[in-house]
DSSP file (Angstrom, degrees, kcal/mol; ACC not computed):
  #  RESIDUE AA STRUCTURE BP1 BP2  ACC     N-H-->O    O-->H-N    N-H-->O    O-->H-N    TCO  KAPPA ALPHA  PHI   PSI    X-CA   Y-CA   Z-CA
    1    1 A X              0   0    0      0, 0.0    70,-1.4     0, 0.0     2,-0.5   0.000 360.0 360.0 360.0 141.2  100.1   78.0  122.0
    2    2 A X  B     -A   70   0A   0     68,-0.2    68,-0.3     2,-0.0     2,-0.1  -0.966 360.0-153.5-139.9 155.4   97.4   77.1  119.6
    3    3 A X        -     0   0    0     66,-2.6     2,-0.3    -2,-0.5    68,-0.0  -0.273   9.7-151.0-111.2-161.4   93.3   78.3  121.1
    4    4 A X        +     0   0    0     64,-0.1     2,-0.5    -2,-0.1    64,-0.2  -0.828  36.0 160.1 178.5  96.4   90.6   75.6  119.2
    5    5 A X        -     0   0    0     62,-2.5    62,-0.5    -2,-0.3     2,-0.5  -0.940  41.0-132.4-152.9 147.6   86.9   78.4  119.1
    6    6 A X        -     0   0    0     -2,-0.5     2,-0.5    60,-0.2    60,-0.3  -0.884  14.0-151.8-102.4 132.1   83.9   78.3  117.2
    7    7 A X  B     -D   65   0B   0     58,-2.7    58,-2.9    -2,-0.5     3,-0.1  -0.956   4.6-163.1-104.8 106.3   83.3   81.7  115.8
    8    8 A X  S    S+     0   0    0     -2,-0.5     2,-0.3    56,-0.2    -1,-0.1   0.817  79.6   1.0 -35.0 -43.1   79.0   82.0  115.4
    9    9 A X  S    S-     0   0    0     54,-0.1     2,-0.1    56,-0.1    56,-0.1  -0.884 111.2 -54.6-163.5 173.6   79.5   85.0  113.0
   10   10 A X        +     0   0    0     -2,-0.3    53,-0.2    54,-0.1     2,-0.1  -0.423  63.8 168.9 -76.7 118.9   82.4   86.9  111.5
   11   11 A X        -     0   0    0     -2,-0.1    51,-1.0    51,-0.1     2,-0.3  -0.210  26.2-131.3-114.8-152.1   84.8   88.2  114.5
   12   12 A X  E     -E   61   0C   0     49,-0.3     2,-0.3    -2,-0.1    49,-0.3  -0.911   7.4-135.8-155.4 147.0   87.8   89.6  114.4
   13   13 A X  E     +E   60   0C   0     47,-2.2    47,-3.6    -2,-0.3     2,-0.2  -0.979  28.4 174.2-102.0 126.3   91.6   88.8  116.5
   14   14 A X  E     +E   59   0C   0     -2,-0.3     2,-0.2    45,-0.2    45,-0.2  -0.992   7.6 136.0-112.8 154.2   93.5   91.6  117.7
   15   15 A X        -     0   0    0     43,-4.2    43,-0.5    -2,-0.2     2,-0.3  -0.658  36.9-123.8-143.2-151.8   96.6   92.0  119.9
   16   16 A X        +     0   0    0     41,-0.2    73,-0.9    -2,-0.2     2,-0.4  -0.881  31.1 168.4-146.3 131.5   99.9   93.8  120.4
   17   17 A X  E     -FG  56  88D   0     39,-3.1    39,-2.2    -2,-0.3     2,-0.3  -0.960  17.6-164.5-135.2 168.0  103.0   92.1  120.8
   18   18 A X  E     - G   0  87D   0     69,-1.7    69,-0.8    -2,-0.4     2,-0.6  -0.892  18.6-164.9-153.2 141.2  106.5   92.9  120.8
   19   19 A X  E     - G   0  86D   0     -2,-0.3     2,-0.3    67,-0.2    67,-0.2  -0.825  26.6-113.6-121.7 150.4  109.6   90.5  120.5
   20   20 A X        +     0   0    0     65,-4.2     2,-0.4    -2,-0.6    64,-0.1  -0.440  39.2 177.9 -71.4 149.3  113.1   89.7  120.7
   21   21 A X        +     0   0    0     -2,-0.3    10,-0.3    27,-0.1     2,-0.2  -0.910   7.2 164.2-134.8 114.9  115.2   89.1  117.2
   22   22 A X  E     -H   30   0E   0      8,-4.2     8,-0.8    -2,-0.4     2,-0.5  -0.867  37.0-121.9-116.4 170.1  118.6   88.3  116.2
   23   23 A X  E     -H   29   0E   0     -2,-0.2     2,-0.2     6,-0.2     6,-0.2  -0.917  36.3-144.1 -94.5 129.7  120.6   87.1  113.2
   24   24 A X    >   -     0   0    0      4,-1.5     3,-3.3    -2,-0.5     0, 0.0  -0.608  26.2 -99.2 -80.7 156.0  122.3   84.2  114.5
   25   25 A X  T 3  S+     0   0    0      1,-0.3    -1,-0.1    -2,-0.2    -2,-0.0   0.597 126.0  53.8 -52.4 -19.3  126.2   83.5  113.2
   26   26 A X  T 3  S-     0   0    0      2,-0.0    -1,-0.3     0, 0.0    -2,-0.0   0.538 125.7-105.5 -81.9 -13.0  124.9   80.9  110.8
   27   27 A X  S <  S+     0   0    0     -3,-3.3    -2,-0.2     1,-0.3     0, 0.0   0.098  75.1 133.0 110.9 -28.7  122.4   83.5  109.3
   28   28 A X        -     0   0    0     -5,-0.1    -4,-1.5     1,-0.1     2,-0.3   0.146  56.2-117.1 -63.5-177.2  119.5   82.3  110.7
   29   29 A X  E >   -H   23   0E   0     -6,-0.2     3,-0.5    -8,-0.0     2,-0.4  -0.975  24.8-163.8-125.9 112.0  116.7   84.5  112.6
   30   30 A X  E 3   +H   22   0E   0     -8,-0.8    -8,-4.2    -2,-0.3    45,-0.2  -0.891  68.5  34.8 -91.8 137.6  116.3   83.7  115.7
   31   31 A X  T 3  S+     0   0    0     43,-3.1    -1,-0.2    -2,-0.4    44,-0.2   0.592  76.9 176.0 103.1  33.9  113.1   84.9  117.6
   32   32 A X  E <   -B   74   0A   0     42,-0.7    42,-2.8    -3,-0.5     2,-0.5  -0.374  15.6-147.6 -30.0 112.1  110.5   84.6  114.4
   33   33 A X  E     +BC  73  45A   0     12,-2.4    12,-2.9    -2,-0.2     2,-0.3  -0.950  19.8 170.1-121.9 130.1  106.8   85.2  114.9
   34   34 A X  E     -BC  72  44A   0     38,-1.2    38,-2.1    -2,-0.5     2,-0.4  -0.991  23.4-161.2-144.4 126.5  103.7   83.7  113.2
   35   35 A X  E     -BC  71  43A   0      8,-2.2     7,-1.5    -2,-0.3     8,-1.4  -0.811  21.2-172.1 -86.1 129.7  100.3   83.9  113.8
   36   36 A X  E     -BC  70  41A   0     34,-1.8    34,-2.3    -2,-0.4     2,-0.4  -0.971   8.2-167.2-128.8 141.0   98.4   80.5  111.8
   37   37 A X  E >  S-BC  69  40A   0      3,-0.9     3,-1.0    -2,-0.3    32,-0.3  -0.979  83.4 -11.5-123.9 105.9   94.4   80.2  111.5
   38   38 A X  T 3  S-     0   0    0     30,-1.6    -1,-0.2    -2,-0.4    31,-0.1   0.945 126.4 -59.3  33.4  78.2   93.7   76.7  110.3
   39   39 A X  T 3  S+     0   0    0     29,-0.3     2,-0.4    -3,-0.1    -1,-0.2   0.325 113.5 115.5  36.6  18.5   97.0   76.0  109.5
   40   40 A X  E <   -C   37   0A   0     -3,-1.0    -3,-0.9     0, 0.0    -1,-0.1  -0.935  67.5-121.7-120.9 102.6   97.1   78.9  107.0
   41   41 A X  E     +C   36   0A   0     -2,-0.4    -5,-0.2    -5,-0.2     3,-0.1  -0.178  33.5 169.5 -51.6 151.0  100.1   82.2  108.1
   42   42 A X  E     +     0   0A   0     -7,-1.5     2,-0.3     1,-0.6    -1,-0.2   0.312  69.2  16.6-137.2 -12.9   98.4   85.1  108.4
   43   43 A X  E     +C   35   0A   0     -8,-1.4    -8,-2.2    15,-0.0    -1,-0.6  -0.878  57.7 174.2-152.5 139.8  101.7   87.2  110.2
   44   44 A X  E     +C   34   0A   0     -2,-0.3     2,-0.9   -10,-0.2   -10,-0.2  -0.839  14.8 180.0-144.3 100.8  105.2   85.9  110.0
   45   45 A X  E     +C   33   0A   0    -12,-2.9   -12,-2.4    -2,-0.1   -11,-0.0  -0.783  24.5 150.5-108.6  98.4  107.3   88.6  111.4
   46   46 A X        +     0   0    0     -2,-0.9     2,-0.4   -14,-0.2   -14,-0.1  -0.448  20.2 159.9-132.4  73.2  111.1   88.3  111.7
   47   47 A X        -     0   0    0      1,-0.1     3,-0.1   -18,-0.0    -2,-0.0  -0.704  23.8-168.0 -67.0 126.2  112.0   91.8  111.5
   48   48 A X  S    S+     0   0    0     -2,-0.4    -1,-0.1     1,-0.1   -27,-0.1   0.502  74.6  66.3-111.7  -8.7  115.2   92.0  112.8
   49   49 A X  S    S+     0   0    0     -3,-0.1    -1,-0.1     2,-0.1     2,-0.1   0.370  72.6 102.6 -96.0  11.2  115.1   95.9  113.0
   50   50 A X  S    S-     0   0    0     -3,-0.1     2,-1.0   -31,-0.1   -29,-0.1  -0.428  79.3-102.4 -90.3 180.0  112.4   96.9  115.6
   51   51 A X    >   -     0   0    0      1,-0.1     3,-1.0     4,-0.1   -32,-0.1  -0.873  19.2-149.9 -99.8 131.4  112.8   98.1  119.0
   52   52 A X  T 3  S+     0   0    0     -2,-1.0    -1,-0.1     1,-0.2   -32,-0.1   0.243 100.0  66.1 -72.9   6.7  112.0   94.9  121.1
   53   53 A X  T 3  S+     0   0    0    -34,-0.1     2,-0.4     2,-0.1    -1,-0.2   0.773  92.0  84.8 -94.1 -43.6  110.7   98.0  123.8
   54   54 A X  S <  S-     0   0    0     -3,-1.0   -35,-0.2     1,-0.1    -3,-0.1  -0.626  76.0-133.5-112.5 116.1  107.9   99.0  121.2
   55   55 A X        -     0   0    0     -2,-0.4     2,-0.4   -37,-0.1   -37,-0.2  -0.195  18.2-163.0 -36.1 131.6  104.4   97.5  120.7
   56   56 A X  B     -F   17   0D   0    -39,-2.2   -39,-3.1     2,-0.0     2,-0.4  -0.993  16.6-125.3-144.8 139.7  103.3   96.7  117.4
   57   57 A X        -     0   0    0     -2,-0.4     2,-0.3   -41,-0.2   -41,-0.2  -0.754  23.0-174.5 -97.0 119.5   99.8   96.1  116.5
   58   58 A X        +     0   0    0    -43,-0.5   -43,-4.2    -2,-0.4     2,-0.3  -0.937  11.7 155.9-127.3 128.9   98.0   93.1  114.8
   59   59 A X  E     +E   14   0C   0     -2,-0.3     2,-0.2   -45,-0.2   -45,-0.2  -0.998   5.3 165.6-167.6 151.1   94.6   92.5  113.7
   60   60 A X  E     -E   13   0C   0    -47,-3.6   -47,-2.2    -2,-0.3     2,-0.2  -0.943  38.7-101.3-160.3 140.4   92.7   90.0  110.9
   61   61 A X  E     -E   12   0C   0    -49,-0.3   -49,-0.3    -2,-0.2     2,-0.2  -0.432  25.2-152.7 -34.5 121.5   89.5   89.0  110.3
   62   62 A X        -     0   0    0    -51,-1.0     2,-0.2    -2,-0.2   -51,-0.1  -0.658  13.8-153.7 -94.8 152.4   87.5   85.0  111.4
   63   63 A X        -     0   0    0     -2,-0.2   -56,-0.4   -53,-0.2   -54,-0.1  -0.900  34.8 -73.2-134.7 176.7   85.4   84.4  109.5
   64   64 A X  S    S+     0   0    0     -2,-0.2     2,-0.3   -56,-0.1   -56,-0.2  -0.106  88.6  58.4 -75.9 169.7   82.2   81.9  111.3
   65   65 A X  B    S-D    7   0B   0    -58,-2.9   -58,-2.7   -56,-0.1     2,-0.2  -0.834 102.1 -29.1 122.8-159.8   83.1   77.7  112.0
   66   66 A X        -     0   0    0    -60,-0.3     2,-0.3    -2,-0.3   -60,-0.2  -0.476  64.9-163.1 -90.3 146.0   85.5   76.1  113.7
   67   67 A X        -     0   0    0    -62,-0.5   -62,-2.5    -2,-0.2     2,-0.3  -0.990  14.2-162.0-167.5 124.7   89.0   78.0  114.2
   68   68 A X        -     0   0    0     -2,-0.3   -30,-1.6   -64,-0.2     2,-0.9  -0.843  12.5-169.3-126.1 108.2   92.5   76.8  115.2
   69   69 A X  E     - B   0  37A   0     -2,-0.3   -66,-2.6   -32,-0.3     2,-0.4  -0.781   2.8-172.7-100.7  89.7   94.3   79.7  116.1
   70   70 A X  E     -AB   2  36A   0    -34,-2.3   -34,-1.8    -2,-0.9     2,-0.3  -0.755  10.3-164.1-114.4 140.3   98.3   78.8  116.6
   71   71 A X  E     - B   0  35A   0    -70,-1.4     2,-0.4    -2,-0.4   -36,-0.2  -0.949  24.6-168.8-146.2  94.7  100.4   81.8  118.1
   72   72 A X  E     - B   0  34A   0    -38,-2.1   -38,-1.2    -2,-0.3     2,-0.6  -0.906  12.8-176.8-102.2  73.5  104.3   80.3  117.1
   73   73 A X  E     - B   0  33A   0     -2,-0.4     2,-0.4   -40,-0.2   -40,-0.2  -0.826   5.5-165.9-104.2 139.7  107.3   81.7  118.3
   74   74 A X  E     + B   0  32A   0    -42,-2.8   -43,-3.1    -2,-0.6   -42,-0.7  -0.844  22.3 140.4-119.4 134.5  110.6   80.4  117.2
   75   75 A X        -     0   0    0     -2,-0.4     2,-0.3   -44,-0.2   -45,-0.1  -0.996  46.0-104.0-157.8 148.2  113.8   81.0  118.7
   76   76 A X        -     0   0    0     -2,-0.4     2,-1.6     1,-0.1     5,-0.1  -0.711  28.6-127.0 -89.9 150.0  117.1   78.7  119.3
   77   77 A X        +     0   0    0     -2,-0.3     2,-0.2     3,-0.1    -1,-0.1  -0.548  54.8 133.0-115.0 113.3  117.7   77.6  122.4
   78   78 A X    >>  -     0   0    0     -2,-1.6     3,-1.2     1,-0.0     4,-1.1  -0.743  68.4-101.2-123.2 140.6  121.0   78.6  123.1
   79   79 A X  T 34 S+     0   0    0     -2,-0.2     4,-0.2     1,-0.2     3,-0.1   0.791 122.7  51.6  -6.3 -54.4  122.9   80.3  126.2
   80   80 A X  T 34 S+     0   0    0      1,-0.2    -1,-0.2     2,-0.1     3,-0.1   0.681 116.1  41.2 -68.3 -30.3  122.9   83.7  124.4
   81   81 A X  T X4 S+     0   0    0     -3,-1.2     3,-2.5    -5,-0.1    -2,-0.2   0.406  78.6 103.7-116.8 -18.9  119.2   83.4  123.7
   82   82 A X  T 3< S+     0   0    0     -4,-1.1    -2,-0.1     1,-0.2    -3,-0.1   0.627  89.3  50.2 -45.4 -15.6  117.7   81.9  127.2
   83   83 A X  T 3  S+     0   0    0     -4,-0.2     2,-0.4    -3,-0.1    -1,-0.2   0.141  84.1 114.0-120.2  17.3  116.5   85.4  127.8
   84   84 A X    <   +     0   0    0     -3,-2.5     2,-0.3   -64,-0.1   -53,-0.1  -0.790  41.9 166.1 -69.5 116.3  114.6   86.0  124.3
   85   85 A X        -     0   0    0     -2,-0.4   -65,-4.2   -67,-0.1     2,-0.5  -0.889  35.3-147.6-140.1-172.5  110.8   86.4  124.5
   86   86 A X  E     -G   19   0D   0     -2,-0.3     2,-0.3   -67,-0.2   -67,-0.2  -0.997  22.0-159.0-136.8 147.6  107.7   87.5  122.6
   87   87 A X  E     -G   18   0D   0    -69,-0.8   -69,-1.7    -2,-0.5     2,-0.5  -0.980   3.6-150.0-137.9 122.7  104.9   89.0  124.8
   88   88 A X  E     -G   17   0D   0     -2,-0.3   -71,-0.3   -71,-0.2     2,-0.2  -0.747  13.0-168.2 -90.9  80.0  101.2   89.2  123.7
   89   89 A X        -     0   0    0    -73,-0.9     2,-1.1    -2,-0.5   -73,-0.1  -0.334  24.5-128.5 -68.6 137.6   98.7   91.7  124.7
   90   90 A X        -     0   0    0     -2,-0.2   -75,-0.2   -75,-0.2    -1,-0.1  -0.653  40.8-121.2 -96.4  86.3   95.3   92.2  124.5
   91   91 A X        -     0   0    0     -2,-1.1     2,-0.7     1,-0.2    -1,-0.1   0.731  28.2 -86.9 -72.0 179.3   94.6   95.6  123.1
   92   92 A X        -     0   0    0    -77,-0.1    -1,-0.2     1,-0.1   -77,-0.0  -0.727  45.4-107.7 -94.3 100.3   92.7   98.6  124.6
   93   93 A X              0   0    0     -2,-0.7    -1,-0.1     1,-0.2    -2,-0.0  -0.155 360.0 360.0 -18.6 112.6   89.0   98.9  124.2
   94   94 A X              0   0    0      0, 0.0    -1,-0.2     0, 0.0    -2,-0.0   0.531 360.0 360.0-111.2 360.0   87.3  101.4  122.0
């Protein structure tokens, strides 16, 4: 999913997510997540060792202009894997 916003002044993106991961038999990591801000990573998480149950918390600095904002999860799509996801949340007010 990639978002296209003009930031006026210096914001900030936060979330929570949590995702599925494996090593596939070839080696690979299937279920890889990366956040990109004008084409530049700013999280690439393929942790294969969290609990896909557990929230983990993300949060980065805009700074003002034009913003392309890419949310990238990568997974093969395989039988084994049709039921792999990443789910994003929008964090709690303070």
């Amino acid at each position: 999913m990639t978002l296209r916003s003009y930031f006026v002044k210096k914001g900030r993106i936060e979330f929570n997510y949590k995702k599925d991961s494996v090593r596939e038999r070839d080696g690979w990591i299937s279920g890889f997540f990366s956040l990109f801000i004008d084409d530049i990573s700013v999280l690439d998480d393929n942790n294969l060792m969290d609990d896909p149950m557990e929230w983990k918390h993300f949060a980065t600095d805009i700074y003002p202009g034009m913003k392309e904002i890419s949310f990238v999860y990568q997974k093969y799509n395989s039988d084994m894997n049709l039921d792999m996801k990443l789910q994003i949340k929008v964090c709690d007010a303070t």
